[in-house]
C-alpha positions as CSV (number, residue, x, y, z in Angstrom):
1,X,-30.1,-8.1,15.4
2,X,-29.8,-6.2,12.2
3,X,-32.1,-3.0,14.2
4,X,-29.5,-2.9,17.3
5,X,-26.4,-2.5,14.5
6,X,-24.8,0.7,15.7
7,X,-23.1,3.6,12.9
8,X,-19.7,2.2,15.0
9,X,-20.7,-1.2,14.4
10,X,-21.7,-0.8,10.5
11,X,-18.2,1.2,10.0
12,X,-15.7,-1.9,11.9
13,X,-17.9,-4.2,9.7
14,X,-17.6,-2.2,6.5
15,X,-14.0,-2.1,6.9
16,X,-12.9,-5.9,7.8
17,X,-15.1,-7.1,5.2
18,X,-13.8,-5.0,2.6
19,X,-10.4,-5.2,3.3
20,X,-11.2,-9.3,3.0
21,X,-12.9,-8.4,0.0
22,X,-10.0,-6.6,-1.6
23,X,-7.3,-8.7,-0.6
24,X,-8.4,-11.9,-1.9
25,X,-8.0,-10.0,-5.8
26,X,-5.3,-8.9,-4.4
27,X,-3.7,-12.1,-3.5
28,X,-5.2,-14.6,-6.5
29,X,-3.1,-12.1,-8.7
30,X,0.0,-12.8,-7.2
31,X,-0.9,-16.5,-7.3
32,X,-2.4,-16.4,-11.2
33,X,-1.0,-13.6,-13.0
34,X,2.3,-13.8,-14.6
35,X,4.3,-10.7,-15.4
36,X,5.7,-10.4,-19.3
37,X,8.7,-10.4,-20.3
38,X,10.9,-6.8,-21.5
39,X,9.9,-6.4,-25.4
40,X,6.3,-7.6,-24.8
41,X,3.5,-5.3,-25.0
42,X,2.7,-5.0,-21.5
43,X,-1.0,-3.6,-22.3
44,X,-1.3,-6.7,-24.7
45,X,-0.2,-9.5,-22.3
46,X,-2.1,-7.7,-19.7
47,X,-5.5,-8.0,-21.4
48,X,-4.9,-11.2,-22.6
49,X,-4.4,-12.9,-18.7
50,X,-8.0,-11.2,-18.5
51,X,-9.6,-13.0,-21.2
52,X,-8.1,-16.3,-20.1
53,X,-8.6,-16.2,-16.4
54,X,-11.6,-15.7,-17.4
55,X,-14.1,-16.2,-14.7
56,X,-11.1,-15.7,-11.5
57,X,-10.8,-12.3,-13.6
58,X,-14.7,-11.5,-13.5
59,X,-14.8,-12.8,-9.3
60,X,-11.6,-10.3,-8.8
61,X,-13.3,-7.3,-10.5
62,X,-16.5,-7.7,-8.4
63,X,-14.5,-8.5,-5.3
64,X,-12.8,-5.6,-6.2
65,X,-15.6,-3.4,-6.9
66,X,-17.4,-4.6,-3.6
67,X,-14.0,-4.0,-0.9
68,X,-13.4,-0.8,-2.8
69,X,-17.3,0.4,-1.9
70,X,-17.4,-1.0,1.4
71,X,-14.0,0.2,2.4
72,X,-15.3,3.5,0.8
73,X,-18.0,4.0,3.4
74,X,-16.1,2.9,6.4
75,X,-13.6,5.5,6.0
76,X,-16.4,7.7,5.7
77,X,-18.3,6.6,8.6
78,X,-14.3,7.0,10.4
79,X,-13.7,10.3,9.5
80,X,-17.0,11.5,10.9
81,X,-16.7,10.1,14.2
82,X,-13.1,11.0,14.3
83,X,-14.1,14.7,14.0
84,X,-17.0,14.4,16.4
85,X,-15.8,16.7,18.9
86,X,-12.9,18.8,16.8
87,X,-13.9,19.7,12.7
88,X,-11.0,19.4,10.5
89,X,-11.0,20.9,7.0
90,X,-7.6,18.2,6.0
91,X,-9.6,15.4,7.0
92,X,-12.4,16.2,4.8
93,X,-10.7,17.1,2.0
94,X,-8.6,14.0,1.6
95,X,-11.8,12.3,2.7
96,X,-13.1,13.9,-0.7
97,X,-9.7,12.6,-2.8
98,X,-10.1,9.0,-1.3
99,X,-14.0,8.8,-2.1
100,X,-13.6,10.2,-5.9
101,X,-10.5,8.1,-6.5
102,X,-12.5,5.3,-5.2
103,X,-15.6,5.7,-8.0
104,X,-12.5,5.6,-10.3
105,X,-11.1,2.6,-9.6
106,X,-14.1,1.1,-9.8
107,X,-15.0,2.6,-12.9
108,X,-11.1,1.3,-13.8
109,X,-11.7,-2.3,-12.5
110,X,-15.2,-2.3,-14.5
111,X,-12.9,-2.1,-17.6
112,X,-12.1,-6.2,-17.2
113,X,-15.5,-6.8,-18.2
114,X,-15.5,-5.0,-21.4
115,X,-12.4,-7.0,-21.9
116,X,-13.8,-10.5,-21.3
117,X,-16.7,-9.4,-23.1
118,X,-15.7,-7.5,-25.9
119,X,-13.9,-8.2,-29.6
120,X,-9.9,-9.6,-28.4
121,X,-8.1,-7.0,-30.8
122,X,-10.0,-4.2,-29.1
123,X,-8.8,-6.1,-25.5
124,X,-5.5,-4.1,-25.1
125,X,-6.6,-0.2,-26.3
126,X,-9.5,-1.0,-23.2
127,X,-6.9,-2.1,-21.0
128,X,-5.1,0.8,-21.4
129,X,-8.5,2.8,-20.6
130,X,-7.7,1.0,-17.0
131,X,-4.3,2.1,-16.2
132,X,-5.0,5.1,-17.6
133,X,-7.6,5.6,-14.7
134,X,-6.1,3.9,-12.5
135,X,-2.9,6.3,-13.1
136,X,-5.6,9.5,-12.9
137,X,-7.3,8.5,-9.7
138,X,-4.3,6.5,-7.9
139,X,-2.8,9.9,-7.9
140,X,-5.8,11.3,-6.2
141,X,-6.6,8.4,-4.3
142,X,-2.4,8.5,-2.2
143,X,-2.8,12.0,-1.5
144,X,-5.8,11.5,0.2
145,X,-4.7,8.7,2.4
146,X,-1.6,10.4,2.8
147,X,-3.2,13.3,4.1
148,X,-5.6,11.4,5.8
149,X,-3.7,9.1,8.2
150,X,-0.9,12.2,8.7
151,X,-3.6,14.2,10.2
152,X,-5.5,11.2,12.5
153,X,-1.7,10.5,14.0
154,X,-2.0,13.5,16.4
155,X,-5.6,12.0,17.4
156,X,-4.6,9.3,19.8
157,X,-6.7,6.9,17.7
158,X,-3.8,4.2,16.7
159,X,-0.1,4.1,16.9
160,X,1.1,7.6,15.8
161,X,4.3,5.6,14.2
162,X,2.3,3.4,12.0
163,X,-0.3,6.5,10.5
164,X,3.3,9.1,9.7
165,X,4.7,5.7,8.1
166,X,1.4,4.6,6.4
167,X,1.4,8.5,5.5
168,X,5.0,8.6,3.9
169,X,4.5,5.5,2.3
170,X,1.1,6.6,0.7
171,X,3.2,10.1,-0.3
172,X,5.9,7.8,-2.0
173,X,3.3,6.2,-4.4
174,X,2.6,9.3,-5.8
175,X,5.6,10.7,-6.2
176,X,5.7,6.9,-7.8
177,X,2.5,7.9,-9.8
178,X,4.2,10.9,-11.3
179,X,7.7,9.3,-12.2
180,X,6.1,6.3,-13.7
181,X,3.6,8.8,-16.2
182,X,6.5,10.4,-17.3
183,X,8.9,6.8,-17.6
184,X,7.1,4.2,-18.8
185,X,7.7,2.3,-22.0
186,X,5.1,-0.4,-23.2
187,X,7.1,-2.6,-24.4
188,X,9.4,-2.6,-21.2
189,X,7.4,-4.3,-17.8
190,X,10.3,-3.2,-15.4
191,X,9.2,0.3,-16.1
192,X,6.3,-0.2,-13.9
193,X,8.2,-2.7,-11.2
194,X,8.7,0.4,-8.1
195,X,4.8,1.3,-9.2
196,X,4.0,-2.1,-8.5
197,X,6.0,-2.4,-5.2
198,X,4.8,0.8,-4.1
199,X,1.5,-0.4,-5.0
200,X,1.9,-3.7,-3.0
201,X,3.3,-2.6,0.1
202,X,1.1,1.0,0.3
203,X,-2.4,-1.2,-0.1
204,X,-1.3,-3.9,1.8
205,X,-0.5,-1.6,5.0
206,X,-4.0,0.3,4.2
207,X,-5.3,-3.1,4.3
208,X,-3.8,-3.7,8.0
209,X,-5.3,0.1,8.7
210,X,-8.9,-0.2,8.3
211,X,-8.4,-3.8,10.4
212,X,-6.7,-2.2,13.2
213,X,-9.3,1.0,12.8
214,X,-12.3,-1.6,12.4
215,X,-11.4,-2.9,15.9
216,X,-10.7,0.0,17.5
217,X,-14.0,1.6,16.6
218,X,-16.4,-1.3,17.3
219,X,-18.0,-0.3,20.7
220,X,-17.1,-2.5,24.3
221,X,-20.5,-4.3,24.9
């Protein structure tokens, strides 16, 4: 079965999987992950619901790690077949943003590890390692996709209405990116709050993307 596996087939599978893969991080941190409160350390409470989650927080990174790769090469797999018959330079270069801001975040998500691992008063300085790449690379990694799904709407391969939206949306989170940089006080959690919504709503749409892409893609037997 494995030998008949088409490119088209590997790519649909490579996205629903990791789209399953990254959501379920996605959603046990909504579930297990409280926020702290203004005049808390945000970096400090952060780390510390690493160390005690513990174990969820080690599944979550390697979830993480493994929807991020997967997802990684299905886009990659996408973007070739999507230029097949018409080369376009747009689509590889944000093809290029979206793949190096991918390494990132999972060099970023790799940080948890250290955390759980490592001495506790050294917990919060590494989790400020990961937002720091997460802030470098999640600027890199919404100009891709925003450049991305802009130029695939005038391809005819999904609704052209959800790629400009999923494109304005992804240009939002960096503008969101940028602003935050520049705003953000540790010691003040609503600093990050439109960061977070933009976060939530941009990778949950992307998340609906490589579904709808995933079945599109898989070949009619």
């Amino acid at each position: 079965m494995i030998k008949k596996l088409s490119a088209k087939d590997l790519n649909a599978i490579c996205l629903i999987l990791g789209s399953i893969f990254s959501f379920i991080p996605f959603f046990i941190q909504l579930l297990y992950n409280d926020m702290p409160v203004d005049g808390e350390h945000i970096f400090t409470y952060f780390a510390n619901q690493i160390i005690l989650n513990g174990n969820i927080s080690l599944l979550n990174s390697m979830l993480s790690i493994f929807g991020a790769t997967l997802i990684g090469y299905g886009i990659f797999g996408l973007s070739k077949d999507l230029q097949k018959d018409h080369p376009d330079n747009l689509i590889n270069f944000a093809l290029f943003l979206f793949l190096i801001a991918t390494i990132g975040f999972i060099i970023s998500w790799s940080q948890d590890f250290a955390i759980i691992w490592g001495d506790a008063t050294l917990a919060p300085s590494q989790m400020m390692i990961e937002f720091s790449l997460t802030f470098s690379f999640g600027l890199l990694y919404w100009t891709g996709l925003a450049i991305f799904s802009y130029r695939i709407s005038n391809l005819n391969f999904l609704d052209s209405n959800f790629l400009t939206f999923f494109s304005i949306i992804s240009s939002i989170n960096v503008f969101l990116v940028i602003f935050t940089l520049f705003t953000i006080d540790v010691y003040a959690v609503s600093s990050l709050n439109l960061l977070y919504l933009g976060f939530f709503i941009g990778n949950t749409i992307f998340y609906v993307f490589c579904i709808l892409a995933a079945r599109k893609i898989l070949p009619t037997k």
